[in-house]
C-alpha angles and dihedrals in degrees: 000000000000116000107250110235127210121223114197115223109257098231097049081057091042080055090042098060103037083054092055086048097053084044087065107037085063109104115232124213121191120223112233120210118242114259087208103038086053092043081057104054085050091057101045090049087051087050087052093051094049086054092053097045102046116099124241109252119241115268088241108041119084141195099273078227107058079043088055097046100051085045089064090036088063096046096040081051087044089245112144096182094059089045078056099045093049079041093053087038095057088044091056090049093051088050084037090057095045092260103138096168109127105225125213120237085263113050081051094059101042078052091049094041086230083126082123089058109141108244097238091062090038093057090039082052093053096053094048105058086046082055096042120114092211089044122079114209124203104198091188091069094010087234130144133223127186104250117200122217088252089051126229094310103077107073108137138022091270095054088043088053087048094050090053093049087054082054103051088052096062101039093244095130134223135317132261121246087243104050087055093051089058110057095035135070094202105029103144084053094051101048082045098063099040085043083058094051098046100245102122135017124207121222132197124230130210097262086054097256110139115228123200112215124184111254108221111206085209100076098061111108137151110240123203113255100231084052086054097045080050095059096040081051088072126081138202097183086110092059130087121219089254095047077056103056097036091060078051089060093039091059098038097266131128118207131228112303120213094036103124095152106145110226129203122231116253102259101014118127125189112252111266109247127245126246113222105219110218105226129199097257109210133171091236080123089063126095110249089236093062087061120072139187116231103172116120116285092041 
């Protein structure tokens, strides 16, 4: 068999070859990308990183110059609790930031540029952070150091696993969030290691404060199920909180501080209110000569 050969028509070649001319003959400039608009990107991307990177700040601890500046704003106002409260705020920062050097009155103020302080409100300042409860006061040196609620020895998430368990023994309970935050820099972190080992649990109250309780791995034991549809058989609905509390007394047990939640009664409605209809008043009680006219031609 002979191969079958194709012949293209001439004038479709004759097409062909003036289009790749023109095609040619078309001049081609090349788009060059914008020095600034990439520097830009960059920097924005840059911008974007550094955001990401950058760690949350602690709740507690503010900018020393936001501190300074309420500080002025209450003695230029004449306000010397606010003066104390910037005063307690930049001492937290300093313990929030590991500085556990106590400061003299007047080292505070110098930091805090309250040096123009009038002496009445200095003198007023200094007794009060001997008499604060978050201050503590070395009367040896008259200095002043920030004192969290769980004292000077919770500083790390060891210490603060060892405090609970101190707790749990005997039978205190747990710590609040804030408490922990308080006395320590990297609190989150550190609840979130001893959460992921089991060690404490965190739970939330009713007025939504989180409280961290040990977790003692004693107390896990596996209870028979007819013991527990026993328990769940009993109830308490006909007892009142202080009936409660009171059985808890009568047995040698103390019940839950801190709970001053205050309960309704089952069954008890609050009274409906009243409206107050608005009527027409009106002098028809008066005597008529008590009344006079004094309109003119009388």
């Amino acid at each position: 068999l002979r191969p079958i050969t194709w012949i293209m028509d001439p004038a479709l070649i004759r097409e062909r070859e003036a289009f790749k001319k023109h095609a040619l003959a078309i001049p081609v400039i090349e788009k060059r990308s914008d020095s600034k608009s990439s520097s830009a990107k960059v920097s924005k991307s840059k911008k974007k990183r550094s955001k990401l990177q950058k760690p949350k700040p602690h709740p507690l601890v503010e900018d020393v110059a936001e501190i300074k500046k309420a500080a002025n704003l209450g003695r230029r106002a004449n306000n010397p609790y606010r003066v104390l409260k910037s005063v307690v705020d930049m001492l937290r920062q300093r313990y929030m930031t590991k500085n556990y050097e106590p400061m003299s009155a007047e080292e505070i103020l110098t930091l805090l540029d309250l040096t123009e302080l009038v002496t009445e409100t200095r003198l007023w300042l200094i007794q009060a952070l001997r008499e604060n409860a978050k201050i503590h006061h070395y009367p040896e040196t008259d200095k002043f150091l920030f004192k969290p609620t769980l004292g000077y020895s919770v500083k790390n998430r060891h210490q603060l696993l060892h405090k609970l368990k101190e707790l749990d023994k005997d039978g205190l309970g747990g710590v609040s969030m804030t408490d922990i935050r308080e006395a320590l820099p990297n609190a989150e972190k550190s609840l979130k290691k001893l959460e992921e080992s089991k060690d404490v649990m965190k739970i939330t109250r009713y007025d939504k404060e989180e409280i961290v309780f040990y977790c003692n791995k004693e107390y896990e034991l596996e209870v028979d199920e007819e013991f527990k549809a026993l328990w769940r058989a009993v109830g308490v609905d006909h007892l009142s909180e202080g009936d409660v509390e009171k059985y808890l007394q009568n047995v040698g047990l103390s019940a839950m501080q801190g709970e001053e939640r205050k309960r309704k009664a089952p069954g008890q409605k609050k009274p409906p209110k009243k409206k107050h209809r608005a009527h027409k008043i009106l002098n028809t009680h008066l005597d008529n000569d008590l009344l006079k006219d004094y309109s003119e031609g009388t």
